[in-house]
N, C-alpha and C positions, 0 to 999 in steps of 0.2 A: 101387154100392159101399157098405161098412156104413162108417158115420161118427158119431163122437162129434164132442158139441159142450158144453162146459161154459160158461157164460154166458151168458143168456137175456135179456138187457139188450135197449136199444135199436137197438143194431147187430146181436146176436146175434140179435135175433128176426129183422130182417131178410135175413140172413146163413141161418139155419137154414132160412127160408122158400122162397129160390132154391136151399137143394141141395136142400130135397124135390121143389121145383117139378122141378128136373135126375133126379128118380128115383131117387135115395139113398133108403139106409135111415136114417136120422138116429137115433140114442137120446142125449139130455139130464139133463145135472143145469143146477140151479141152488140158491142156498143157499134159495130161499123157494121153494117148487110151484108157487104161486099165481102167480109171473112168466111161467113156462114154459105157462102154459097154451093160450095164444096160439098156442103151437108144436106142442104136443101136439094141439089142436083139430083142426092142419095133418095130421097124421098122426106127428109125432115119437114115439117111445118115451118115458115115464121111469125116469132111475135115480135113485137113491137116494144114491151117493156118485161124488166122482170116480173113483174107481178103477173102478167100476160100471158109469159110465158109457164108459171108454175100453177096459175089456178086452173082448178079439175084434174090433175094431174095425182096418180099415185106415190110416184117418185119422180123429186124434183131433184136435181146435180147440179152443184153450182165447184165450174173452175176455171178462175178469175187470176188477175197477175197479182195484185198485193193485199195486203191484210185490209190497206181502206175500201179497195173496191170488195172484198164480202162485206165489209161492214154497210157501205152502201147495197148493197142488194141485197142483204135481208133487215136493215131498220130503214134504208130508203124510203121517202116518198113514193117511189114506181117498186120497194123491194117488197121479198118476198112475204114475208110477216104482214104486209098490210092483209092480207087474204089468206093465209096459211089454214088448216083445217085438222081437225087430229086424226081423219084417214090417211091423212098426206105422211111422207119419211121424205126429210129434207136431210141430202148430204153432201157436205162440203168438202168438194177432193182439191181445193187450193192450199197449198203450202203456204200455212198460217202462222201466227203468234197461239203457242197453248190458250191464254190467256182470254183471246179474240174466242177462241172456240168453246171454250166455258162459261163465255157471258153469253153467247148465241143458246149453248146448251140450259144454261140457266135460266134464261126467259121463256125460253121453249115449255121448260119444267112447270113454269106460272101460267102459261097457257093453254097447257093440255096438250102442245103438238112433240114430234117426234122428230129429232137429228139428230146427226153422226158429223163426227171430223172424222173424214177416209182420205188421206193424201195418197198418193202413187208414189209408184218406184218403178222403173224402166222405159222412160224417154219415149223419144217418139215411135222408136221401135215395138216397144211392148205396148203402146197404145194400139199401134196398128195391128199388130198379131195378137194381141186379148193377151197378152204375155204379163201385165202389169202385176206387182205386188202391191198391197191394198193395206193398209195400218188404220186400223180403228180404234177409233175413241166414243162412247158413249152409253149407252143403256144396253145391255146384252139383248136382251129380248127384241130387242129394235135391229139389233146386229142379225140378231138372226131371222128375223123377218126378209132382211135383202139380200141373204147369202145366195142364194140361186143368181140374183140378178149380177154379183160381184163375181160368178163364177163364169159367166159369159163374156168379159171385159178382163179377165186377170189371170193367172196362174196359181197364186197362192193371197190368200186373205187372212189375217191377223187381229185378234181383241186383243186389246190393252188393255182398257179400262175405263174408268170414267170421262168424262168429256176433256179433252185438250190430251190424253193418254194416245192418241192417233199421232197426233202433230210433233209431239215429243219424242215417238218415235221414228218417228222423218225425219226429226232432228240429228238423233243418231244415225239413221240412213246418209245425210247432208256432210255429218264431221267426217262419217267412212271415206266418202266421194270427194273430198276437199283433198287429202292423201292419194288417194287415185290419181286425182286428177294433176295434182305438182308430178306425184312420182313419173308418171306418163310422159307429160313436158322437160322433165330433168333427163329423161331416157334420150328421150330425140335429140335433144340438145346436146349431149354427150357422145349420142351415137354418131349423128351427124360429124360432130367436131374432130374426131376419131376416123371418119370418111370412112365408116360400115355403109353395107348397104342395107339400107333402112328397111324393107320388103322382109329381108331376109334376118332382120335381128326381128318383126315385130313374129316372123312366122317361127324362129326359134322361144321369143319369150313367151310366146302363148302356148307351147306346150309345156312350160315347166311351171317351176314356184310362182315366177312373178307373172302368169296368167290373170287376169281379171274383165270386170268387164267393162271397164272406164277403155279400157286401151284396146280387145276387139270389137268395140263399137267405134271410138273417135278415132283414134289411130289411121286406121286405113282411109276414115275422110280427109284425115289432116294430109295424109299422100298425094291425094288426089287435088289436093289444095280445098276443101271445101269447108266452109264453113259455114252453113247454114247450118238454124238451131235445132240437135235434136231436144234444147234443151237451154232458154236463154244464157247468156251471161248474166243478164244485169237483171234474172231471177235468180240463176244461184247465188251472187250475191246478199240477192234479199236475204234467202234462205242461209247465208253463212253471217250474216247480223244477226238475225232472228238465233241461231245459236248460241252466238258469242252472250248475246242478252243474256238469254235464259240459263247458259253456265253460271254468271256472272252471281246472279238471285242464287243459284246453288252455291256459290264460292268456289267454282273451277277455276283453274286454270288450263288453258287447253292453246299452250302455242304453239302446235302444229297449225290448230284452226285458225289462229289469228292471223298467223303467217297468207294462208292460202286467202284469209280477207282480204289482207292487204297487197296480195297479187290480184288477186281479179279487181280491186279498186282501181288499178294501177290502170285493169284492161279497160273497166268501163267509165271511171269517173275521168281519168287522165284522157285514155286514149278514144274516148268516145267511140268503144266496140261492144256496147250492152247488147245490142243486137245481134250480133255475132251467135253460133253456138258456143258450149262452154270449151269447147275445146281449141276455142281461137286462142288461149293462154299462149299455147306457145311462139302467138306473134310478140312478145314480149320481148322473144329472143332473136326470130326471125321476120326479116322483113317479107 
């Protein structure tokens, strides 16, 4: 199958790398070359712009860092809609605004073409190993036109429902992971301060209750000192506004969530760590 892929990122390169492995013809943009090269090395194609990259293509994947950069690649000048076609399934696995993906969805509707909001779940890990969980939003029939292809990149795949029903669910993915993610940092922090040895409380916590997978995934980097992103900071941020919003239209209140906002604000807006992975939280506490 020929497939476009816009976003070259940490997921994306993983993501790009199991559909070549699957025998796709893959052709790529990304805004810098030099990210995609990873992919290209793999055998991807480059293009030059988004449009570039999605025209002739059966399925086009677009996963970009914030809600304006989809909006720019698919109403752009260079995006994808300027050439879309109704053989094409355009799907957006960027952790969005519902809101963004329903107006995408709804112009699509006026045109004849065909998209999905499919965000992920499982970092850079499950990108690399096809391990990802997949939340979709859109036209069933469209859903099920690309289940084979979400079955080569994922583990488990999910309909919701109509368009921005993907993202919403990633939302509740994002509130789960915000509690993960303090609880994790409050452990070490306590463990620490207690002078356990840390090795040894992460390999007793993880066979009992408080197993999960925020903490045998970042945990043992955070040991090793590493903080490289399986998984921005200063995306899950996005991704925990972009909640807090959309509670807010519901009339939630959700202060666990706002809490964990206002921690990673702390990490990325204060302390200038948005690059970091998300599990740099716990420099918060440690230097």
């Amino acid at each position: 199958m020929k497939i476009g892929f816009i976003g070259t990122g940490v997921m994306g390169t993983g993501i790009i790398n199991n559909l070549l492995t699957a025998g796709h013809e893959v052709t790529v943009y990304n805004r810098t070359q030099s990210r995609a090269q990873t992919v290209i090395d793999h055998g991807a194609h480059w293009a030059a712009s988004p449009v570039a990259a999605a025209t002739g293509q059966q399925l086009v994947f677009t996963m970009v860092g914030y809600p304006q950069d989809v909006e720019a690649v698919y109403f752009g000048q260079q995006g994808i809609f300027q050439q879309a076609t109704p053989d094409q399934v355009l799907i957006d696995m960027t952790t969005s605004t519902p809101s963004l993906a329903q107006r995408i969805g709804h112009f699509a509707d006026k045109q004849g073409l065909h998209v999905l909001d499919a965000p992920v779940s499982g970092g850079d890990v499950g990108a690399k190993n096809a391990t990802l969980t997949i939340m979709v939003g859109g036209h069933r029939d469209t859903y099920e036109q690309v289940v084979p292809v979400f079955e080569q990149i994922g583990q488990r795949h999910n309909y919701f429902g109509g368009y921005g029903a993907g993202q919403h669910a990633k939302m509740a993915n994002q509130i789960m992971i915000a509690g993960t993610m303090t609880g994790l940092t409050e452990m070490l922090v306590y463990a620490k301060a207690a002078k356990l040895d840390l090795p040894t409380v992460l390999e007793t916590l993880s066979s009992g209750g408080a197993d999960n997978w925020s903490m045998d995934n970042y945990v043992p980097r955070i040991l090793k000192d590493d903080y490289t992103p399986g998984f921005f900071a200063k995306h899950f941020l996005k991704d925990l506004r972009i909640a807090i919003d959309e509670a807010e239209k519901m009339e939630l209140n959700l202060p666990a969530t706002q809490q964990a906002k206002r921690l990673y604000e702390q990490l990325v807006d204060e302390r200038q760590l948005g690059n970091d992975g998300t599990q740099a939280l716990v420099k918060l506490w440690w230097n």
